[in-house]
C-alpha positions as CSV (number, residue, x, y, z in Angstrom):
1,X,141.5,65.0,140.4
2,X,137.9,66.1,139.7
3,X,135.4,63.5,139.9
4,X,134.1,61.7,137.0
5,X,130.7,62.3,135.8
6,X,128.1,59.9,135.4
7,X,125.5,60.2,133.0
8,X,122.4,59.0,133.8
9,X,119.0,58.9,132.0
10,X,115.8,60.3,133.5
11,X,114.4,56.8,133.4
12,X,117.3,55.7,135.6
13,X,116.6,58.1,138.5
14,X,112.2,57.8,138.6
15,X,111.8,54.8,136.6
16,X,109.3,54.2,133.5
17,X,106.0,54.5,135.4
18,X,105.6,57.9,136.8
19,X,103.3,60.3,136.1
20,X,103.7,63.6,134.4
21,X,101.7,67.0,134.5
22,X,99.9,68.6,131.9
23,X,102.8,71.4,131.7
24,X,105.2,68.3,131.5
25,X,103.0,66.5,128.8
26,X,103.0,69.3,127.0
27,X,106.4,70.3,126.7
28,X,106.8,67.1,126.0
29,X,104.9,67.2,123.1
30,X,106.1,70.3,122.2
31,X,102.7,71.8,122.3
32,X,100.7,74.4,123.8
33,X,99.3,73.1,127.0
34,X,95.6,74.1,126.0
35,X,96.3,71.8,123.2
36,X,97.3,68.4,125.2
37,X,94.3,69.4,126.9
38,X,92.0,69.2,124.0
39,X,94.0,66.0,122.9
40,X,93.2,64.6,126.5
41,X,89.7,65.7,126.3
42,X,89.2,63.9,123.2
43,X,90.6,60.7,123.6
44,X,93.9,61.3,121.8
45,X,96.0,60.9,125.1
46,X,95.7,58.7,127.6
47,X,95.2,60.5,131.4
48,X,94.2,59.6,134.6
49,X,92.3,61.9,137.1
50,X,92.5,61.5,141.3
51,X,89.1,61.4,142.8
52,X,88.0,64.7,143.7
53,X,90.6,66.8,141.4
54,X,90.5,68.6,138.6
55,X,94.1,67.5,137.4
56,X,95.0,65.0,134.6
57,X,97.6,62.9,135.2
58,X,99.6,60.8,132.8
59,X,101.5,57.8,132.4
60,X,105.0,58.7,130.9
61,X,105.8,55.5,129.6
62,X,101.8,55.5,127.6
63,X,102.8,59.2,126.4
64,X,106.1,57.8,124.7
65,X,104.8,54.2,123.2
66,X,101.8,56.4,121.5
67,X,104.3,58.9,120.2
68,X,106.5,56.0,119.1
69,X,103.1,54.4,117.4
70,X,103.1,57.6,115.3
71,X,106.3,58.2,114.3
72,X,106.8,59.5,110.6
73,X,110.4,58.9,110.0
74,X,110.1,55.1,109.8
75,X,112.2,54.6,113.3
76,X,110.2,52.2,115.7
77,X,107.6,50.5,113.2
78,X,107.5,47.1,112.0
79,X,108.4,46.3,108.9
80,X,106.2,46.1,106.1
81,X,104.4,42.6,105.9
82,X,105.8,40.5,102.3
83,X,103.5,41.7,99.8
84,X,103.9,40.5,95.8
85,X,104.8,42.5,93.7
86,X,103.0,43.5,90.5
């Protein structure tokens, strides 16, 4: 008999806190890389930089709760707070 397959999720194998490229962020995004580097530049994303490098770094598990923060489709946001009705 063949062995069964496990699936596993990504966050299974490296864990929540690890940090992605630029190339990675990117993809991620589904965006050019030059533009996550703008977004970085400007505040939009949040990155860390080693001492002495050039290289942004990022935090995957910040990259997914800010695209979760601005979601469009209504999935992942609190529910609307009572208000009356006119």
């Amino acid at each position: 008999m063949a062995p069964l397959a496990i699936e596993r999720s990504y966050s299974d194998v490296v864990g929540d806190d690890y940090y992605l490229t630029l190339p990675q962020v990117a993809e991620l995004l589904h965006v050019s890389a030059r533009t996550a580097f703008n977004m970085t530049r400007d505040g939009r994303l949040p990155a860390r930089r080693l001492p002495g490098t050039r290289k942004y770094l990022y935090v995957r598990h910040e990259i997914i709760e800010l695209v979760d923060q601005h979601r469009t489709d209504g999935r992942g946001l609190a529910a609307p707070a009572d208000t009356p009705t006119a």
